[in-house]
C-alpha positions as CSV (number, residue, x, y, z in Angstrom):
1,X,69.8,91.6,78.7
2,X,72.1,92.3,81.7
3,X,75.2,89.8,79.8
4,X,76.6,93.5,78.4
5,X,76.5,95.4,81.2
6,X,79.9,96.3,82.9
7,X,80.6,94.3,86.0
8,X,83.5,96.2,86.9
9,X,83.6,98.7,89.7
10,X,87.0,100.4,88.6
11,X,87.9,101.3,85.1
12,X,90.3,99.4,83.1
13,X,93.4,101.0,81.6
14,X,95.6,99.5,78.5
15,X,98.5,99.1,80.0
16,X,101.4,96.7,78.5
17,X,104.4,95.6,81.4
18,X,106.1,92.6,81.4
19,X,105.8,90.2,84.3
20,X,106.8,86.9,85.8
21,X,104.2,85.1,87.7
22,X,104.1,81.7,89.4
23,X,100.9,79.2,90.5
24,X,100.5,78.7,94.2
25,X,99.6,75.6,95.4
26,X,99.0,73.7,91.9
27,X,101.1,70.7,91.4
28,X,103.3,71.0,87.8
29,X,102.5,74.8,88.2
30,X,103.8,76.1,91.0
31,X,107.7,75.0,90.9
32,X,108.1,77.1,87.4
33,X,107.7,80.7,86.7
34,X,105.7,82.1,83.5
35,X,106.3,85.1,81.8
36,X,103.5,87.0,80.0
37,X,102.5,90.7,79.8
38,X,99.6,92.9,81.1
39,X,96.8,94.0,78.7
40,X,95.0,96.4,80.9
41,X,95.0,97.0,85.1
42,X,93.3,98.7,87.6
43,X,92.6,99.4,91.1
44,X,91.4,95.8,92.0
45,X,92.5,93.6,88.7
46,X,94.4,92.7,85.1
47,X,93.9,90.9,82.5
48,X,97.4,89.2,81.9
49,X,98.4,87.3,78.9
50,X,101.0,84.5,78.2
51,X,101.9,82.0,76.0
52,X,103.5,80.0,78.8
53,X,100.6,78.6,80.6
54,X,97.8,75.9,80.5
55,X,94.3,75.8,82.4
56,X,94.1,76.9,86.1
57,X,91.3,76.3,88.4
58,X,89.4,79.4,89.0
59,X,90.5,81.3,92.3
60,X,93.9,80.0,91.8
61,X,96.4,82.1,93.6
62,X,98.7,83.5,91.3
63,X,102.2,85.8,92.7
64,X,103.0,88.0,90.2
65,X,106.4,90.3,89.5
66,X,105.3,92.9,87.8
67,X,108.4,95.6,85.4
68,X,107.3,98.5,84.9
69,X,109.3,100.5,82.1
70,X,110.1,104.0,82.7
71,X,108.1,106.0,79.9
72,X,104.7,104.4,81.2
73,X,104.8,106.2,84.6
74,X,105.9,109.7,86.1
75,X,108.7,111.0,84.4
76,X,110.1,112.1,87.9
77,X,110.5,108.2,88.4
78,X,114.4,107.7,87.5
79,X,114.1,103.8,87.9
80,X,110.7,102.1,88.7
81,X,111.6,99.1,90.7
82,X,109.8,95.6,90.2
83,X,106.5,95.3,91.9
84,X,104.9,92.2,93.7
85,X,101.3,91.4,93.9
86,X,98.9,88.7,94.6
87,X,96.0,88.0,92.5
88,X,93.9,85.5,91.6
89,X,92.2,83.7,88.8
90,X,88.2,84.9,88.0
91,X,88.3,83.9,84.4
92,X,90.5,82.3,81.7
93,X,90.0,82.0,77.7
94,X,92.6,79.4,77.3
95,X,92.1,79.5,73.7
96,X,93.7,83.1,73.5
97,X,96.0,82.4,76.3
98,X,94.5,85.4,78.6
99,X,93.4,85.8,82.4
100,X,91.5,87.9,84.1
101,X,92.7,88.4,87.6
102,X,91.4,89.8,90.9
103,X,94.3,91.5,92.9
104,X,94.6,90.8,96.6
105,X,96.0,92.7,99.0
């Protein structure tokens, strides 16, 4: 069965920072920000969760504002500064309140 194989190119790492995000171009969505957390990143996506937000289309354009906390990068990092990025929506389990996102440069 090819259902369990990994369809990722790039690993996923657990990684919890708070963010912000807000829906492009969806009526009702778009106007408000949402707040949720990431579960786990990397180099081309995240799964994000919050308890904030209904169901979005698939390839929904999402802005996020990402804050990273000090002890989960380089110590050398005095103050990590919020982070923008662009993704959008390739899955959603609305039941669990989660999304899988595809990040755009």
């Amino acid at each position: 069965m090819t259902d369990n194989l990994e369809r990722r190119k790039w690993p996923r790492h657990k990684v919890k920072i708070p963010v912000s995000f807000k829906c492009r171009g969806i009526q009702n969505l778009s106007r408000s920000w949402h707040v949720g957390e990431t579960m786990d990143i990397s180099v081309d996506g995240m799964r994000v969760t919050s308890s904030s937000l209904g169901r979005l289309p698939l390839s929904s354009e999402l802005t996020l504002l990402c804050f990273p906390k000090k002890n989960s990068l380089a110590s050398y990092i005095q103050e990590p500064e919020p982070l923008w990025i662009k993704g959008h929506v390739i899955w959603q389990d609305s039941d669990n309140k989660v999304l899988g996102l595809h990040l755009v440069s």
